[in-house]
C-alpha positions in Angstrom: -20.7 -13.5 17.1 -18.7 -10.7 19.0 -15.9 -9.7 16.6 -13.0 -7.6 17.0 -9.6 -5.7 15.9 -7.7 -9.1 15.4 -10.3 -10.7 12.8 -10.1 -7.4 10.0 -5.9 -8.3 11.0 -6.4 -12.1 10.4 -8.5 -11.6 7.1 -5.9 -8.8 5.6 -2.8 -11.5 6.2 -4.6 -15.1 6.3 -3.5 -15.3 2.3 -6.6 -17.5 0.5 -7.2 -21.0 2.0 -6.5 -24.4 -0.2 -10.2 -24.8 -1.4 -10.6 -20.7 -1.6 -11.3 -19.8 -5.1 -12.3 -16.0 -3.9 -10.0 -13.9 -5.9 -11.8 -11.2 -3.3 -10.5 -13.0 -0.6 -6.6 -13.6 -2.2 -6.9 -9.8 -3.5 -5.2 -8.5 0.2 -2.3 -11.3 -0.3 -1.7 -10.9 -3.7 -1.5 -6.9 -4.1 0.7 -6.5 -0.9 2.8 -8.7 -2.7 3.0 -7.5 -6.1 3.4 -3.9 -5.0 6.3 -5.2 -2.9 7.9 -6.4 -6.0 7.0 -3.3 -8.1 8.8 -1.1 -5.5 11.5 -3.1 -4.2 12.3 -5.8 -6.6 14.8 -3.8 -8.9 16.8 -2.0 -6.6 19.7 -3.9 -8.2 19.1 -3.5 -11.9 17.9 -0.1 -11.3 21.0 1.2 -9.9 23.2 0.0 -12.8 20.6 1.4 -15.8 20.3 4.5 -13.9 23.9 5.1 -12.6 25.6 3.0 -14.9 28.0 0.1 -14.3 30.5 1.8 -13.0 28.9 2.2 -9.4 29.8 -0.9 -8.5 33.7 -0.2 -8.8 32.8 2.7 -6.7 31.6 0.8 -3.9 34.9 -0.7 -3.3 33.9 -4.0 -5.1 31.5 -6.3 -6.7 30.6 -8.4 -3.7 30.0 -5.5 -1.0 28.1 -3.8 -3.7 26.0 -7.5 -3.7 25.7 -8.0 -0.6 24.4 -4.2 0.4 21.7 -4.5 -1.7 20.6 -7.8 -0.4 20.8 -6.2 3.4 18.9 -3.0 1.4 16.2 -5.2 0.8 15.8 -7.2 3.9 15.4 -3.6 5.5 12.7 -2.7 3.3 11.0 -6.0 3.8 10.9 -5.5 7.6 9.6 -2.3 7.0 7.1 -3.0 4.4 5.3 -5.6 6.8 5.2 -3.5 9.6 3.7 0.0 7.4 1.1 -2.6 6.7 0.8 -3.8 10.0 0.3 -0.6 11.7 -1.8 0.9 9.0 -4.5 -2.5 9.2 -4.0 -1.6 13.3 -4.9 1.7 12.7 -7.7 1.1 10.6 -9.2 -1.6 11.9 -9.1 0.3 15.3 -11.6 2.8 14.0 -14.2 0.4 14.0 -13.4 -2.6 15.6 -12.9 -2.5 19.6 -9.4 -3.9 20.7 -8.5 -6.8 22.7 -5.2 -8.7 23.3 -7.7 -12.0 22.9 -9.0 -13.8 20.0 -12.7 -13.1 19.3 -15.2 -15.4 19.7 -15.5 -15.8 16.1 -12.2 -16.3 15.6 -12.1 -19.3 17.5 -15.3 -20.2 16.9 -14.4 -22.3 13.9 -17.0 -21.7 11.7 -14.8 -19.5 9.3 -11.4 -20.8 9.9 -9.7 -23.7 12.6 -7.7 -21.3 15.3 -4.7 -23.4 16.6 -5.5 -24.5 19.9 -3.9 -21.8 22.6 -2.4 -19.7 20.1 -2.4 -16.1 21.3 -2.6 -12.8 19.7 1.2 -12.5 20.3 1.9 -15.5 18.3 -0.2 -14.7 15.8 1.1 -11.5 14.8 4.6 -12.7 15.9 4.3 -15.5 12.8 1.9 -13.2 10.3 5.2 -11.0 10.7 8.2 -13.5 9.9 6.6 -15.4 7.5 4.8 -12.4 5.4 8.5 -10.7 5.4 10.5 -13.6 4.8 8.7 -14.6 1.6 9.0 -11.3 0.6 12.4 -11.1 0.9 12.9 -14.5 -0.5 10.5 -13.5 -3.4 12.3 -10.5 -4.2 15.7 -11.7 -4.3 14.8 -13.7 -7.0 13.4 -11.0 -8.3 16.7 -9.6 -7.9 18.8 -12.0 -9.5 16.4 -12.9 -12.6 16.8 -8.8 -13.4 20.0 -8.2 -12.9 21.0 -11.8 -15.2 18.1 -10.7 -17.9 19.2 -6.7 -17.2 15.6 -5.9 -17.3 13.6 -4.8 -14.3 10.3 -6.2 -16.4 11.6 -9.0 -16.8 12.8 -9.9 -13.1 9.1 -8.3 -12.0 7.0 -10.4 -14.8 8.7 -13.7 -13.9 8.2 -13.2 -9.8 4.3 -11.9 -10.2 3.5 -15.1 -12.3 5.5 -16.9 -10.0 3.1 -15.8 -7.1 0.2 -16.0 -9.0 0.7 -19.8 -9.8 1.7 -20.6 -6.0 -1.8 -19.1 -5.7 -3.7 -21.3 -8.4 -1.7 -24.0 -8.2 -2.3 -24.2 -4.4 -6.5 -24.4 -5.0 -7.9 -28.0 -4.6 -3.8 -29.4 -4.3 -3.3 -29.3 -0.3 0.4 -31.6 -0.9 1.0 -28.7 -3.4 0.9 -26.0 -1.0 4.4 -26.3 1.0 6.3 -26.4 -2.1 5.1 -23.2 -4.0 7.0 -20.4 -2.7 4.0 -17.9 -2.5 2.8 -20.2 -0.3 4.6 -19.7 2.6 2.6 -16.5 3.9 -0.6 -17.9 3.4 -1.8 -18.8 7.1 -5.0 -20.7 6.2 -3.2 -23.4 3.9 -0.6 -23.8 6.9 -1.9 -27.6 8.4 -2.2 -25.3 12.0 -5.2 -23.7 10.2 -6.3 -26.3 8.0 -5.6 -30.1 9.1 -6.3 -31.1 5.7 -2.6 -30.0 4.6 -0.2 -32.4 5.5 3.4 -31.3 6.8 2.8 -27.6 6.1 4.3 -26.4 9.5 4.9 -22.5 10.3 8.9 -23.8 10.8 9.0 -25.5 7.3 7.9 -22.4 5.7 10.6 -20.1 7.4 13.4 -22.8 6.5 12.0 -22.8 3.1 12.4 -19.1 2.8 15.6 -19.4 4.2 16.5 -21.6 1.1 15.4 -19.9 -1.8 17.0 -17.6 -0.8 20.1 -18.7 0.2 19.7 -20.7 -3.3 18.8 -17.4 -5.5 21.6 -15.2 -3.5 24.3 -18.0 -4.4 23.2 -17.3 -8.1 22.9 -14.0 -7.7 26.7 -13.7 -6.4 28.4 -16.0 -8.9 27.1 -13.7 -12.1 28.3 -10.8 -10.1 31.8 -12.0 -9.5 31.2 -12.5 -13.4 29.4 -10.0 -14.9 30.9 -7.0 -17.1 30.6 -3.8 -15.0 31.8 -1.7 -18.1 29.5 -2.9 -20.4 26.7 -1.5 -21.6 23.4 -2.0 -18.8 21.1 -2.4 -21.6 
């Protein structure tokens, strides 16, 4: 079937499918992840081993200190996506012709269920907010688990298995799949792609985002309204 630009875009962000156990088809989900995490995820903890403890009285005080890094890392989620994004445009484009409609084997069926009248514009609008929205949501626990622990591996470790399990939990468990955070950028366990998942809507995902990490940043800023900024960051 006649293929274009958007199916090398849907395969690079489509995350693996509920009944997928390709680790060759999860590998594009699960790296752009982790190598979010690797360079993002301790941009907390980082600071304070590298700088010491006594930036955050130079900020002016605990919370704005907080809170800038939590803006600091919604930036480089936004940013992160759309790298990615332009760089799978660009690629694909070499290649693949373009087209502002879905190819034929896109909607065909026979490799995924394309939501009835979705466009191209949709698509990417919702490959967008939910990829960077987990991300963010991801990281900020990240975030908070490092900077309670005080070790950036530590934060890191405990996110990557997090994702990994959302992944492998997720295979064969379609009521699982809404609950397990990595979940929530993975288009083909979303019930619009696969009917076979019940209640897994694009807007439950972005609330569910929204949650962790309004839940993680609540954490996050009661230790640091508590923590010791003079003691020692190891």
């Amino acid at each position: 079937m006649t293929v274009n630009l958007w199916d090398a875009f849907f395969v690079s962000f489509s995350g693996p499918g509920v009944w997928g156990y390709s680790l060759l088809q999860a590998l594009p989900w699960l790296i752009s992840h982790i190598l979010f995490f690797y360079l993002f995820g301790d941009i907390a903890i980082g600071e304070l081993l590298y700088r010491g403890y006594a930036v955050v009285p130079l900020v002016g005080s605990r919370l704005r200190w907080w809170f800038g890094k939590a803006v600091a890392l919604w930036i480089f989620a936004i940013g992160y996506v759309l790298v990615i994004v332009f760089a799978v445009l660009a690629g694909g484009s070499i290649v693949l012709p373009w087209s502002w409609q879905p190819s034929k084997l896109m909607i065909s069926g026979d490799m995924w269920v394309m939501p009835m009248g979705m466009e191209i514009g949709a698509l990417l609008g919702w490959i967008f907010i939910l990829f960077s929205s987990t991300l963010y949501a991801l990281a900020s626990m990240q975030l908070t688990l490092s900077l309670i622990s005080r070790r950036s591996f530590y934060g890191f470790s405990a996110i990557s298995v997090v994702t990994i399990i959302s992944w492998l939990l997720g295979i064969d468990n379609p009521y699982l799949s809404r609950w397990l955070p990595g979940s929530q950028s993975m288009l083909l366990r979303h019930t619009f792609f696969d009917p076979n998942v019940p209640g897994f809507s694009m807007e439950w995902s972005l609330i569910y985002n929204i949650t962790l990490f309004l839940i993680v940043f609540g954490v996050g800023t009661w230790y640091v309204r508590r923590m010791d900024i003079y003691g020692p960051a190891t």
